[in-house]
N, C-alpha and C positions, 0 to 999 in steps of 0.2 A: 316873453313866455308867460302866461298865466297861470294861476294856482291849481287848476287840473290838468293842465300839464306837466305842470312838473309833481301833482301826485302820481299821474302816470309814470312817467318819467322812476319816480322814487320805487316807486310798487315794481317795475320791471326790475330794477337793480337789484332790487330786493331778493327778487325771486331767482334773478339769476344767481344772485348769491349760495342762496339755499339747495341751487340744483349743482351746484361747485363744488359746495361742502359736502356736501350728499357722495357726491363721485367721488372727493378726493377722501373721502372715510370709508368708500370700498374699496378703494384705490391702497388705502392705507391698512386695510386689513388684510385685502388679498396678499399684498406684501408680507407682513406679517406670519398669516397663514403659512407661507410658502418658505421662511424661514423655521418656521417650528417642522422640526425632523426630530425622528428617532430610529435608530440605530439598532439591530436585534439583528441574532445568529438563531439557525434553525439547524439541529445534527439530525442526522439520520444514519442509522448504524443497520449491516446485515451480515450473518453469517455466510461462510463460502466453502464452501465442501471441496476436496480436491474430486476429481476427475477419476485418476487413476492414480497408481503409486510405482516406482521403478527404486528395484532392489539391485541397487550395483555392486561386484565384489572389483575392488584392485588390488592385483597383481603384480607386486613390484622386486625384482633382484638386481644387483648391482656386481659386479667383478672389474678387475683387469680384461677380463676376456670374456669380448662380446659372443664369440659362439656357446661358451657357459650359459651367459643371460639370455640368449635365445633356445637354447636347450631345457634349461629350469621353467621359464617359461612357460612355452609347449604342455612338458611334462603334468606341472599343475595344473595350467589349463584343460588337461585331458582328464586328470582326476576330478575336478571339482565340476566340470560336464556333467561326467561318468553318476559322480552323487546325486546330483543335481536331476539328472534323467529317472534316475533310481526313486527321488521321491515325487515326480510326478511333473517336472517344470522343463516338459519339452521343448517348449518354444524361446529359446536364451540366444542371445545376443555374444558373439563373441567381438570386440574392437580390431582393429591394426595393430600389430607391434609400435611401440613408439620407445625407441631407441635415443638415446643420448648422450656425446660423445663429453666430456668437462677437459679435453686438452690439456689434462694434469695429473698428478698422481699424487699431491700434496696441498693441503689446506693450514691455513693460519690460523691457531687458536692461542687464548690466552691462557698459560700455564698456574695465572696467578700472581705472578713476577712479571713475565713477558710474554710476546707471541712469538711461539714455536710454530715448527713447521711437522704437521700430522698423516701421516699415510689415509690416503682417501681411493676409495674406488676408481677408475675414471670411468667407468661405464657403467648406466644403468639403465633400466630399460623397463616398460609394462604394457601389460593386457588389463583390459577391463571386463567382466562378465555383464552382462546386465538383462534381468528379470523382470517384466511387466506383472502387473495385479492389481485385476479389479475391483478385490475388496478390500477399499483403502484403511479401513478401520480393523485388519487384521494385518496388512503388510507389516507394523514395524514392530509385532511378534513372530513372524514370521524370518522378519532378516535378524532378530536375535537368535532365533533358533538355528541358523543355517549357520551365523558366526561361532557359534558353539558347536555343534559339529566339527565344524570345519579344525577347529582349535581340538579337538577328542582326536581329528582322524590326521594330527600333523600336518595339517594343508591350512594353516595361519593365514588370512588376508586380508586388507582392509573393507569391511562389509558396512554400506550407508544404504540408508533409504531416504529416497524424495519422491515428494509431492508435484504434481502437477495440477494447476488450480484452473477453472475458468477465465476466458478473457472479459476483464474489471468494466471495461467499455458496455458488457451487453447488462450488466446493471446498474449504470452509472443513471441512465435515464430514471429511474423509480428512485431512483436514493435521491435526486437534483429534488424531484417531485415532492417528498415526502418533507424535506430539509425545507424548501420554500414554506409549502402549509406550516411546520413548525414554526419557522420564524414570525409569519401571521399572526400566527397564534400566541406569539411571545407580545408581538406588536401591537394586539386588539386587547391585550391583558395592560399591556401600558397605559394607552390611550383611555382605556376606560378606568383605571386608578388617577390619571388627571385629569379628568370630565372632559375628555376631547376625542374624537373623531379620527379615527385611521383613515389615511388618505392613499394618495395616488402612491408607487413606489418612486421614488428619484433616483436613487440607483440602485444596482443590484450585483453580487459576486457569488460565484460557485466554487471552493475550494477543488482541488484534486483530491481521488480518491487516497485515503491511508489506511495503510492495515495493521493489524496488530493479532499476533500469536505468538507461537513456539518461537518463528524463526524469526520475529519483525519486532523492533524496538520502536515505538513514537513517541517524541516528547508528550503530545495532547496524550494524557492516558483514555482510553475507550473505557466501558463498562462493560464488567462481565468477560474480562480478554480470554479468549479460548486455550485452553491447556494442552485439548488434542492436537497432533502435528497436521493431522488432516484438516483441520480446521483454523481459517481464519476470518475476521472480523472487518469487513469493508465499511469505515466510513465518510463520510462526506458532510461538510457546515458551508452550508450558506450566509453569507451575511447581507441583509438588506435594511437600506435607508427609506424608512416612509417617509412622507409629510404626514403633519397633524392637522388637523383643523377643527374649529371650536363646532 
């Protein structure tokens, strides 16, 4: 072989060298690339009004003798209607009897010493009242005022009010939406504190909805947790994995 040939020769090699390196240094950075991730949570928080509100009164007496508990019963029942019609709340709900029998007439308690054995009812028995209202943000003025009443005119009962709230599904979609951008946004604050490029997402997770008010305890504390009972706070965090790229 002669000397221009094997400059040919040498100059090829060369060059395919150069076209190797070349590849395996995007080769080696797309790699790279595709390992540098970052990690960010996006919350999105929204208040939820209840619906409507339901003022229940129970009604509970106990005896030996169930035709007593069905008589006391009734009786109440017909007075706290009667009020009830009187101040204006015609459309009330009365329940079923619900009756129950404990097959005993003696309960075990600790005297201090020992367990003795204590005279106990064995029948007891209740009705429920229950009042709808639509103005959520006056019902639980309203079931204090009925329980005092009720308490002025001797007809004592256990008076609650609750909430009924929307189904969490018909805003899950805009809280998903809003938590994503968040997290983006946490992600493009990243990427440009270390001179790098927000990329593709690699993965992605949506938390369930949690709420927090009057009646809902959460580890994650919300902000601003609502105090009214008609009110509670839907939130939802996203978390997503970018890649970075320079």
């Amino acid at each position: 072989m002669d000397n221009k040939s094997n400059l040919i020769l040498g100059a090829c090699i060369a060059l395919g060298l150069i076209v190797l390196g070349i590849f395996i240094n995007k080769g080696l950075q797309s790699f790279s690339n595709k390992e540098r991730v970052v990690t960010v949570k996006g919350l999105a928080e929204q208040d939820v009004k209840a619906d409507n509100a339901t003022i229940v009164i129970d009604i509970r007496f106990t005896s030996d003798d169930p035709k007593s508990i069905v008589s006391a019963i009734d009786s109440r029942v017909s007075k706290i209607s009667e009020y009830l019609r009187r101040k204006g709340y015609g459309d009330i709900k009365v329940s079923n009897l619900n009756l129950f029998d404990s097959k005993s007439y003696y309960e075990q308690k600790w005297n201090g010493e020992r367990y003795v054995d204590v005279k106990k009812d064995r029948y007891s028995g209740s009705k429920d009242i229950r009042i709808d209202i639509k103005d959520v943000e006056t019902a639980g003025e309203i079931s204090n005022t009925i329980n005092i009443d009720l308490i002025n005119n001797n007809l004592s009962s256990d008076v609650n009010c609750s909430y009924k709230f929307p189904e969490l599904n018909s805003i899950k979609p805009k809280l998903i939406e809003e938590s994503t951008k968040n997290a983006r946004i946490a992600g493009e604050q990243f990427a440009k504190d270390s001179k790098s490029k927000l990329g593709k997402i690699k993965t992605a997770s949506q938390g369930q909805i949690s709420l927090a008010g009057q009646f809902y305890s959460e580890e994650d504390a919300v902000s601003d947790t609502p105090t009214e009972p008609y009110i509670q706070k839907a939130r939802v965090v996203s978390t997503i994995v970018f890649f970075l790229e320079d």
